[in-house]
C-alpha positions in Angstrom: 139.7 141.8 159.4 137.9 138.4 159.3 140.1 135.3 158.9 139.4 133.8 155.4 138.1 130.1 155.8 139.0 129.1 152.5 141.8 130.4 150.1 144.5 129.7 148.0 147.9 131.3 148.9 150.9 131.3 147.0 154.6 130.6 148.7 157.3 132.9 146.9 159.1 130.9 144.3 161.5 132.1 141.7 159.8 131.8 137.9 158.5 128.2 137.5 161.0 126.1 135.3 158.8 124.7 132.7 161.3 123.1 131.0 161.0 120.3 132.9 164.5 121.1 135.0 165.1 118.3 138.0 166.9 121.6 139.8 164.3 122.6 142.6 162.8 125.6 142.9 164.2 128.4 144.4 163.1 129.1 148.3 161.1 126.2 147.9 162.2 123.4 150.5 164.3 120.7 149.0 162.7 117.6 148.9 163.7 114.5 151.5 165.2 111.7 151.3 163.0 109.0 149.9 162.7 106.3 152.6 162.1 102.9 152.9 158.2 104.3 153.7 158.0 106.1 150.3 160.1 103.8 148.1 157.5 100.9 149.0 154.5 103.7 148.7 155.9 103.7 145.1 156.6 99.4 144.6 153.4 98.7 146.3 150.8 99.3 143.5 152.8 98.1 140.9 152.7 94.5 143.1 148.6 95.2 143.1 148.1 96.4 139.7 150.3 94.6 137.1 149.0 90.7 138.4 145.9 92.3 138.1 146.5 93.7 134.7 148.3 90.5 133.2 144.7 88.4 134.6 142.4 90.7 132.9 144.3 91.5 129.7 144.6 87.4 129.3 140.7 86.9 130.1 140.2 89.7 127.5 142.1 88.3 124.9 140.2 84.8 125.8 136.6 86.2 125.1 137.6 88.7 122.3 140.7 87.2 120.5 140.7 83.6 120.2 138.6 80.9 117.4 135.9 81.8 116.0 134.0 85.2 117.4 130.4 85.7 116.9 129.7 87.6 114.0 133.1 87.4 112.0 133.5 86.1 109.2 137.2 84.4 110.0 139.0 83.4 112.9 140.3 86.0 115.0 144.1 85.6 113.9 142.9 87.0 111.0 141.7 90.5 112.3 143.8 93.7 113.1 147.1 92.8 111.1 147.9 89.8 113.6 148.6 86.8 111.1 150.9 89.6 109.4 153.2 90.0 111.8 153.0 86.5 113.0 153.5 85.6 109.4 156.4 87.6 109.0 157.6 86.5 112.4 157.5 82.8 110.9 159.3 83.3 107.8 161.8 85.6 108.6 163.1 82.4 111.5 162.5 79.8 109.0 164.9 81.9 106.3 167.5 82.2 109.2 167.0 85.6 108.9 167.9 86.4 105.6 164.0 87.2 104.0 163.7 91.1 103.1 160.1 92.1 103.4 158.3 94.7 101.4 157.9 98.0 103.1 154.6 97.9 104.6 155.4 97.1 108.0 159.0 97.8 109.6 160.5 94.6 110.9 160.7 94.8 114.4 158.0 93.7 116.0 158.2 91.1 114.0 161.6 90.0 114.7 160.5 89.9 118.3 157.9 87.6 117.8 160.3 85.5 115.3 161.8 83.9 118.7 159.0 82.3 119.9 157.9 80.5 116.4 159.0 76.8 117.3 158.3 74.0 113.8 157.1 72.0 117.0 153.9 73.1 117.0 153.8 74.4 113.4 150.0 74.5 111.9 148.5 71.5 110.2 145.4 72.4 107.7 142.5 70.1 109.2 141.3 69.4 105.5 145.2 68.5 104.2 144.6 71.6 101.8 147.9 73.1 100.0 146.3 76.6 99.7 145.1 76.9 103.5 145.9 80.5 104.6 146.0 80.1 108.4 149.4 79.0 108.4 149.8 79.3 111.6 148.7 77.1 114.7 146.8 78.1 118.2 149.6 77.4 120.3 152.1 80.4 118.3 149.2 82.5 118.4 148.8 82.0 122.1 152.3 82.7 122.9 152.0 85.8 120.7 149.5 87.1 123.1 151.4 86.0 126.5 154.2 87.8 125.2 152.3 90.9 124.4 150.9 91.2 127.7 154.4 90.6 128.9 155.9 93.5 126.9 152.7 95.8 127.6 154.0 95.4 131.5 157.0 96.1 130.7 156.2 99.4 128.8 154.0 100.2 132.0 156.7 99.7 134.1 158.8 101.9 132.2 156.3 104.6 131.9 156.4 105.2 135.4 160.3 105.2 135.4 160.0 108.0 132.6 157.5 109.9 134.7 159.8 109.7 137.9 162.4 111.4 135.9 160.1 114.2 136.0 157.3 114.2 138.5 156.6 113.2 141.9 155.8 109.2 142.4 152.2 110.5 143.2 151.7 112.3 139.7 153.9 109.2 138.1 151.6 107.0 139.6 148.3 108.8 138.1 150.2 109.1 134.6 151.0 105.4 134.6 147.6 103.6 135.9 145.8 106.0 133.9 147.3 104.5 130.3 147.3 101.2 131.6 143.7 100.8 132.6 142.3 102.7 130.2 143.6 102.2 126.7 146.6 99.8 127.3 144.9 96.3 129.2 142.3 97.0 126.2 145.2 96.6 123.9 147.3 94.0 125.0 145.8 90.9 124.0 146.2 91.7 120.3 149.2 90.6 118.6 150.5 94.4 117.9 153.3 97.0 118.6 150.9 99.8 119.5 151.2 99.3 123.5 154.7 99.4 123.4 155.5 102.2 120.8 152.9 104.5 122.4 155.5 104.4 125.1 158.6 104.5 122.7 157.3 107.5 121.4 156.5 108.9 124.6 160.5 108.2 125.8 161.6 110.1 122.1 159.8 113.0 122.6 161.2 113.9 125.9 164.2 112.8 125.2 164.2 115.7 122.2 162.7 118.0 124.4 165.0 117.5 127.1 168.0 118.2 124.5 166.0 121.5 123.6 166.8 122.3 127.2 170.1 120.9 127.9 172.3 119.8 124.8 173.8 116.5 125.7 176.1 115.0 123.4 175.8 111.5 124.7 171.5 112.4 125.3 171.9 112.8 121.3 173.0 109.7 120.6 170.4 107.8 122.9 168.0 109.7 121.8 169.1 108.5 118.4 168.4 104.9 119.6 165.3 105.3 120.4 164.1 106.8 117.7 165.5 103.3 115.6 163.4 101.7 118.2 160.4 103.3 117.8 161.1 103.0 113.8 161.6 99.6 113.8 158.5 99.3 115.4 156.0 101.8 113.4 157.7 104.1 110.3 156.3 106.9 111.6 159.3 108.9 113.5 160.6 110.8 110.5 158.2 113.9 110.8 159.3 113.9 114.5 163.1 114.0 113.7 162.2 116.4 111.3 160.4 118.5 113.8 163.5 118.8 116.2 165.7 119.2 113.6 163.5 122.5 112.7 163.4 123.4 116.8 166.8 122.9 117.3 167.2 125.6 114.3 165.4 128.2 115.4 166.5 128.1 119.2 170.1 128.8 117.9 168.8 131.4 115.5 167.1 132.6 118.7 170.3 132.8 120.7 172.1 134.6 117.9 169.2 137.2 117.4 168.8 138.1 121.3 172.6 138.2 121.1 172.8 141.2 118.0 176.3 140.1 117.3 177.9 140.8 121.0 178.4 137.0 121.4 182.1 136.0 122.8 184.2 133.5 121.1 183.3 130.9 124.1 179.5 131.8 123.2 179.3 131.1 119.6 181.5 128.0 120.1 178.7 127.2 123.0 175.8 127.9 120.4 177.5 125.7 117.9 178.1 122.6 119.7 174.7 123.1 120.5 173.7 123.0 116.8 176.6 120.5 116.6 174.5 117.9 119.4 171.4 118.3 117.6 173.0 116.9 114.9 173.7 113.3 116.2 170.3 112.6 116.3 169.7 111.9 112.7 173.1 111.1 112.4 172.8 108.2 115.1 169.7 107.3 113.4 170.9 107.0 109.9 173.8 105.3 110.9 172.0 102.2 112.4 169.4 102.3 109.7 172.2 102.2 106.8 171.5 98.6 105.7 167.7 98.9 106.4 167.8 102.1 104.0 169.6 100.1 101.1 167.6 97.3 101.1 164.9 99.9 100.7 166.7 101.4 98.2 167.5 98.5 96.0 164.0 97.5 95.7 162.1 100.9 95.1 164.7 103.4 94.1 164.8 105.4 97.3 166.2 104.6 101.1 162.7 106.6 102.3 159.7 105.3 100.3 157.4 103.8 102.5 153.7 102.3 101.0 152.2 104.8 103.8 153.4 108.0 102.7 153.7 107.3 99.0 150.6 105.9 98.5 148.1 104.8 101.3 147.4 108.5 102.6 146.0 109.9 98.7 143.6 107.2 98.8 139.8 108.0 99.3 138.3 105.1 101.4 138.3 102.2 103.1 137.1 100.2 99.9 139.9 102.1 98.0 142.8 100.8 100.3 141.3 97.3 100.1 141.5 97.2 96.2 145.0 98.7 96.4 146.2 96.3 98.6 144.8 93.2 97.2 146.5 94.0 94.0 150.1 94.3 95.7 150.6 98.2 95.7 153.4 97.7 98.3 155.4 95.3 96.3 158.9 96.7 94.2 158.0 97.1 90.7 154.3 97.1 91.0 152.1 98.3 88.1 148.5 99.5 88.2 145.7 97.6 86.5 144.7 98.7 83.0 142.6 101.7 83.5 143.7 102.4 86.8 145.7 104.9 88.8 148.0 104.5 91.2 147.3 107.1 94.3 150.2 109.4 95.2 150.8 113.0 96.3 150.9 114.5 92.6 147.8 112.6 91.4 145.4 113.9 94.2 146.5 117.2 94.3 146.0 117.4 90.8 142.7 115.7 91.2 141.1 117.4 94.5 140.7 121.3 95.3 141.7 123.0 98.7 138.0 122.7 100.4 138.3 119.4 99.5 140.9 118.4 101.3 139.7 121.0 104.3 136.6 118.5 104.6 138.4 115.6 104.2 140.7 116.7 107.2 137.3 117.3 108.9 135.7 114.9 108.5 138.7 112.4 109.6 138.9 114.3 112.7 135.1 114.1 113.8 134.9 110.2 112.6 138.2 109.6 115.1 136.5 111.5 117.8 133.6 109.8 117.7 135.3 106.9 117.6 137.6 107.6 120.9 134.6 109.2 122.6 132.5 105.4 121.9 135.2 102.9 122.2 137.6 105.0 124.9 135.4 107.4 126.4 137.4 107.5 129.6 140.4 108.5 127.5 137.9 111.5 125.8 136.5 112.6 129.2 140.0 112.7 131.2 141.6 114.5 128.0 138.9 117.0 127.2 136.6 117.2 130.9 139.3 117.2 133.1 142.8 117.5 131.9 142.3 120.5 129.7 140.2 122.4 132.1 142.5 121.5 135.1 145.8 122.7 133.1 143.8 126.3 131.7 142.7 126.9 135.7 146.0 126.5 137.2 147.2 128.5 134.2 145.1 131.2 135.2 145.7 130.9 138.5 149.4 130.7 138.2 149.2 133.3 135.3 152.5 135.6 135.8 154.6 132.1 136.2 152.6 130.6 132.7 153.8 133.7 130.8 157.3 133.5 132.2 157.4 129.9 131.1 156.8 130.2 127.7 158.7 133.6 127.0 161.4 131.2 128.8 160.8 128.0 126.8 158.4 128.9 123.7 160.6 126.6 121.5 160.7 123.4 123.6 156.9 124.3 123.9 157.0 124.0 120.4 158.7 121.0 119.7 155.4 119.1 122.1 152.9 121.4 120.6 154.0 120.8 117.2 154.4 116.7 117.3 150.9 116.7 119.1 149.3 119.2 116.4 151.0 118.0 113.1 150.5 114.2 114.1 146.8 114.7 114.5 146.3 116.1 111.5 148.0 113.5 110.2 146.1 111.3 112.1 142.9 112.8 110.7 143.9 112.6 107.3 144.4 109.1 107.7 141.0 108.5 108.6 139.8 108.7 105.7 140.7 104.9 104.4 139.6 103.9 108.2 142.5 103.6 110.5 140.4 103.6 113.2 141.8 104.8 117.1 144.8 103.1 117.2 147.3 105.6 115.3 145.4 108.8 117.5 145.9 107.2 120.6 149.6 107.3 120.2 149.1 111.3 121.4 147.3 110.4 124.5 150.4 109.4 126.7 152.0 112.9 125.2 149.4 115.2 125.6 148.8 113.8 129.2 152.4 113.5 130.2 153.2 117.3 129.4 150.1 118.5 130.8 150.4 116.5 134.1 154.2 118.2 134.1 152.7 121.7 133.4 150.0 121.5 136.5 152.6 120.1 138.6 155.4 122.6 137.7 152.8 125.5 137.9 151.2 124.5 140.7 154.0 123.8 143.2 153.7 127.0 145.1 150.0 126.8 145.6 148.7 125.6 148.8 145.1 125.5 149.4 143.4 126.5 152.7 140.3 125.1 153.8 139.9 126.8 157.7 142.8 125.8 159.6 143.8 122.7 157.2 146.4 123.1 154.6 147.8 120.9 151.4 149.4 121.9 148.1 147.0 122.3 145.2 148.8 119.6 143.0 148.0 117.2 145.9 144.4 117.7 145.3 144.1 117.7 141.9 146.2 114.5 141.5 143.4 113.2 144.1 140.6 114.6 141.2 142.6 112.4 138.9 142.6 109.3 140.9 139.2 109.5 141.8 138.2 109.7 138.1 141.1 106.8 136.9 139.6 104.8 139.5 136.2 105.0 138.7 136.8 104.5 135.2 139.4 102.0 135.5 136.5 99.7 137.4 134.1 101.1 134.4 136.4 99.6 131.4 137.0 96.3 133.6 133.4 95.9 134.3 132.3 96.6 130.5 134.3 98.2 128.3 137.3 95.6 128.2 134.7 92.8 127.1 132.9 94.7 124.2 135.8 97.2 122.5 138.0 95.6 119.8 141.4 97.0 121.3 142.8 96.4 117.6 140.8 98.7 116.0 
């Protein structure tokens, strides 16, 4: 029989884990020792890349965020919610803390930027004019961006920790570069959270996937933590908690059906402390958000209510959220204009019929990928060119071991498929009063993450022959990713960085 020249051969290996387990896989050789070789394989592009991210994420912010820009109307403070948050920043360290803000935007950002307001430098109107709404002066603004440069290296540098917790430092590596060069140094010159809670997110949702797996008590409670975190920095967590909670539900509904009542004493008390862990995450969350909750409380009625949810997602355009917000909509005891009103839940279901809000959904979802696919078209072609159809060959490849995995783990599977699928359709919904990219891209680091971890995990046995030269598959389709990052990384530092508004 003639010697293939090329094929793909398959080592025996128990039933791929796709839960994500650290355990190695069975008859597969352990892996060695990381040495000084690898360990500076791993440091050395971070010594490369994050100088040369800080240099072009500060040029960027130079040409596209400072004074006057051409064609706007205002100075660039004034753009993409920046002189909020700096404003908020200033008053909440000149009231020594004590100032309660209305629930538009969730304090912690804010409170980060509160520490580098100095009255030193505070602004002076040129003209002398009491109603001058600048407020504040060059020099905070400038620190504002420093320091969110600063914390978008940061939230690089802990991406790839993340990633190591998981995946090999090559497919960490490919993970990591691939946010920072392609939506994140676009990002981090504008005085916003968005760099950093894409990342926040990113840690919560692995965190409750990994307690979907392996119910940790003290997981739970960091877990917990986080999710403040990422609440603090963007009020859009509770559908994920709420998600889990719902996961974390059925998988011990699950246990108890597959069981048909022949579960032991130790068993059930297993199954409960299960149930039992899943509950400290809202718990722990709760807890440290008690005196957040009752401010909200004493100055709307209820700990929850948020201007988002309660109003700004029933409104029908742009034009609509600018009139709403102008009149104050997200102050406590607001009341609508004569004549007018005010958009909630009951008044546009009442108002609007189920194809109506079909094409409204629609239509948000085609605006925000033809937004993505114009202002972050590396991020559209590595999602839907390459990462998709990588992930559904090796599926197919590895077919017997993708079955097995989600017989295995259909609820974990859940838990990401769900948060990625109900937040973009929340996400599209939104569109409509013209959020723009930044809320969608927040399921870019998710959707690559997990399906990096799925190739990887499915592809481990697979080695690929080429004559008498051999490599494992995953080693050359994290060289397909490189070669693309790389080539689009120079692309968006060559043109892209200079003409995309990254706070859009």
């Amino acid at each position: 029989m003639a010697r293939r020249s090329i094929a793909l051969i398959e080592r025996e290996v128990a039933p791929a884990d796709a839960s994500g387990s650290e355990v190695a896989t069975a008859n597969a050789p352990a892996p060695a020792p990381a040495g000084k070789r690898s360990r500076w394989l791993a440091v050395v592009p971070f010594l490369v890349l994050l100088p040369l991210f800080y240099g072009f994420a500060w040029l960027k912010g130079e040409k596209t965020n400072s004074g006057m820009q051409p064609g706007k109307e205002y100075h660039s403070i004034f753009y993409h919610d920046q002189h909020a948050y700096l404003s908020m920043a200033k008053k909440m360290r000149l009231s020594g803390y004590h100032r309660v803000e209305t629930r538009h935007r969730t304090p912690g950002y804010a409170f980060l930027l509160s520490a580098l307001y100095s009255p030193k430098d505070d602004y002076v109107s040129p003209t002398g004019g009491e109603n001058d709404p600048r407020l504040i002066s060059d020099a905070y603004f400038n620190r504002a961006k420093h320091f969110n440069i600063a914390l978008s290296l940061i939230s690089v540098v802990a991406l790839f920790f993340i990633c190591r917790r998981f995946l090999p430092p090559l497919e960490s590596h490919v993970v990591t570069w691939s946010y920072a060069f392609l939506v994140a140094v676009i990002k981090a010159p504008y005085v916003q959270p968005e760099v950093a809670f894409y990342v926040v997110i990113l840690l919560a949702l692995v965190m409750l996937w990994r307690l979907l797996v392996q119910p940790r008590w003290w997981l739970a409670a960091l877990a917990g933590v986080v999710l403040v975190t990422a609440f603090l920095l963007k009020s859009t967590v509770l559908p994920l908690i709420a998600l889990y909670v719902i996961c974390a539900g059925i998988l011990f509904a699950k246990k108890i059906w597959e069981a048909r009542g022949k579960l032991s004493v130790s068993e059930w008390r297993s199954s409960l402390a299960g149930l039992g862990v899943a509950a400290i995450v809202p718990v722990v969350f709760v807890v440290l958000l008690i005196p957040y909750f009752n401010h909200t409380k004493a100055m709307y009625g209820e700990p929850l209510w948020d201007v988002h949810s309660r109003h700004y997602m029933w409104m029908e355009s742009k034009d609509d959220l600018a009139f709403w917000r102008s009149q104050g909509i997200m102050k406590p005891e607001f009341e609508a204009p004569e004549g007018k009103v005010i958009p909630t839940a009951e008044t546009y279901l009442q108002s609007h019929t189920l194809t109506q809000m079909v094409d409204r959904e629609k239509a948000g979802w085609q605006s925000i990928r033809n937004l993505v696919k114009k202002e972050y078209h590396p991020v559209y072609d590595l999602t839907k060119h390459l990462m998709v159809w990588v992930l559904v060959m090796v599926a197919l490849m590895c077919w017997r071991r993708t079955r097995e995995a989600f017989i295995r783990h259909w609820v974990e599977w859940l838990l990401v498929l769900g948060f990625l699928g109900g937040y973009g359709f929340l996400y599209g919904w939104f569109q409509a009063v013209g959020v723009g990219p930044r809320l969608i891209l927040t399921l870019f680091l998710p959707a690559f993450f997990f399906a990096i971890l799925g190739i990887h995990r499915l592809s481990a046995p697979m080695i690929l022959q080429f004559f008498h030269w051999q490599t494992p598959l995953r080693y050359v389709v994290s060289g397909v990713m490189i070669g693309f990052i790389l080539i689009s990384g120079i692309g968006v530092l060559s043109g892209d960085l200079w003409v995309v508004e990254g706070g859009h």
